[in-house]
N, C-alpha and C positions, 0 to 999 in steps of 0.2 A: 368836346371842347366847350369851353364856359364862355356865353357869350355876351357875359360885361368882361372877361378879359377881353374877349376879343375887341370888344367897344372899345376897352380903356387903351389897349396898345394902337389899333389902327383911325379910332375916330368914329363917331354915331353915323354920321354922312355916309361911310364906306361903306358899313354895315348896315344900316340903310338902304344902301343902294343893290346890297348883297339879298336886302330881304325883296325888295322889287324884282329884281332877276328870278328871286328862288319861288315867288309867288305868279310869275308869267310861265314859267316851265312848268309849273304846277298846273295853270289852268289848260296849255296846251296839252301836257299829257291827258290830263282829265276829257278833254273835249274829242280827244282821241281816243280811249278808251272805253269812252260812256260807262255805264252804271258796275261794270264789273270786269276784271282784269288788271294785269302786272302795270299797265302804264295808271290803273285808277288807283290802284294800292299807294302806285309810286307819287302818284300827284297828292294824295294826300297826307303822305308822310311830308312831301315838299312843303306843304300846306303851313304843317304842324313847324318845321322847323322856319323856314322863313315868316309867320306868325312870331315866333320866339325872339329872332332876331329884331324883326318891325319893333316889338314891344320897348324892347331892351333901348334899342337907339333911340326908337322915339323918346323915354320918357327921358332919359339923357339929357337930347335934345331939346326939351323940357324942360328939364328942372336948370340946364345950364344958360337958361335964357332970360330966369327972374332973377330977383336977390335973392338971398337966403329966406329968408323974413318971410317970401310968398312960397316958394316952394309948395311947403303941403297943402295951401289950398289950390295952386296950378296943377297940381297932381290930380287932387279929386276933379279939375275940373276936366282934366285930361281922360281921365277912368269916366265919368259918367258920360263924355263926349263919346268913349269907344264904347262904351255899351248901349248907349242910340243906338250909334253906326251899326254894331250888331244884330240888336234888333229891328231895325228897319230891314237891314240885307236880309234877314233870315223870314223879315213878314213877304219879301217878296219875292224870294225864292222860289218858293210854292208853286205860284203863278206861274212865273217866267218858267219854268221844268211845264208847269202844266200845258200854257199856252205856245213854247219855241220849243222846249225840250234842255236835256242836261244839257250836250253839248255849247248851245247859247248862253248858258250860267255859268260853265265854266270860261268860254271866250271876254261876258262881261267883265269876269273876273279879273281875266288878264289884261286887258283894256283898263280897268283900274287898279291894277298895279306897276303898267304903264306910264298910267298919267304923276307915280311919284317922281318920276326921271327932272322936269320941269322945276320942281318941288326943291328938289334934293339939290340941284344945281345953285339954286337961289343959296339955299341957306349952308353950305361949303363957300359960297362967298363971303360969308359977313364974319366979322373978325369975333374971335370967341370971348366973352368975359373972361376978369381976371380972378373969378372965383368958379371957375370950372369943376364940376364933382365928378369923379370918379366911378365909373356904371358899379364897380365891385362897392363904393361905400353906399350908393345908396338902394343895394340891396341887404346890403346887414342892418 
């Protein structure tokens, strides 16, 4: 399944909410499984797909919340904010496996994917503009 249809038919919010869910089972499998086995395989194929989704709604999300006019640079600002994000998680990964262990990295994990529920509720509240984009246009 393509998931800016999915976006465009059901709403960034749901899917959203779909990537949180699929990134908490993810780190419980993971934290269950530790470094090798069917539940570690499986938490991060979860990973990968609720990553996809995250992406897809957030920038949605995104881009449907400026004019048009800002768009591409709320975009870049949105892409160098998640590549922080990245690199921060990944400088401190290391650590945390080193000093708690996998299990604790993957638990943090889900604890911050968690903490989008809050998040996501917020913004299903506010009423959407009337130039809402389409996840499928603004991936072509």
């Amino acid at each position: 399944m393509h998931t800016g249809w999915l976006t465009d038919r059901v709403g960034s919010p749901p899917v959203a909410a779909f990537c949180g869910v699929m990134l908490m089972i993810a780190g419980i499998l993971s934290a269950i499984g530790g470094h090798s086995g069917f539940s570690f395989a499986l938490g991060l194929v979860l990973v990968g797909v609720g990553w996809n989704a995250g992406l897809i709604a957030g920038s949605t999300l995104l881009a449907s919340a400026v004019p048009a006019a800002q768009r591409p640079r709320a975009e870049g600002a949105g892409d160098l904010a998640m590549g922080i994000a990245a690199a921060t998680a990944t400088a401190l990964a290391g650590p945390v496996v080193g000093l708690a262990g996998y299990a604790t990295l993957a638990l943090a994990g889900t604890v911050a994917a968690a903490a989008l529920g809050p998040f996501l509720i917020a913004v299903a509240r506010r009423p959407l503009p009337s130039d809402v984009v389409p996840a499928n246009r603004l991936l072509t």
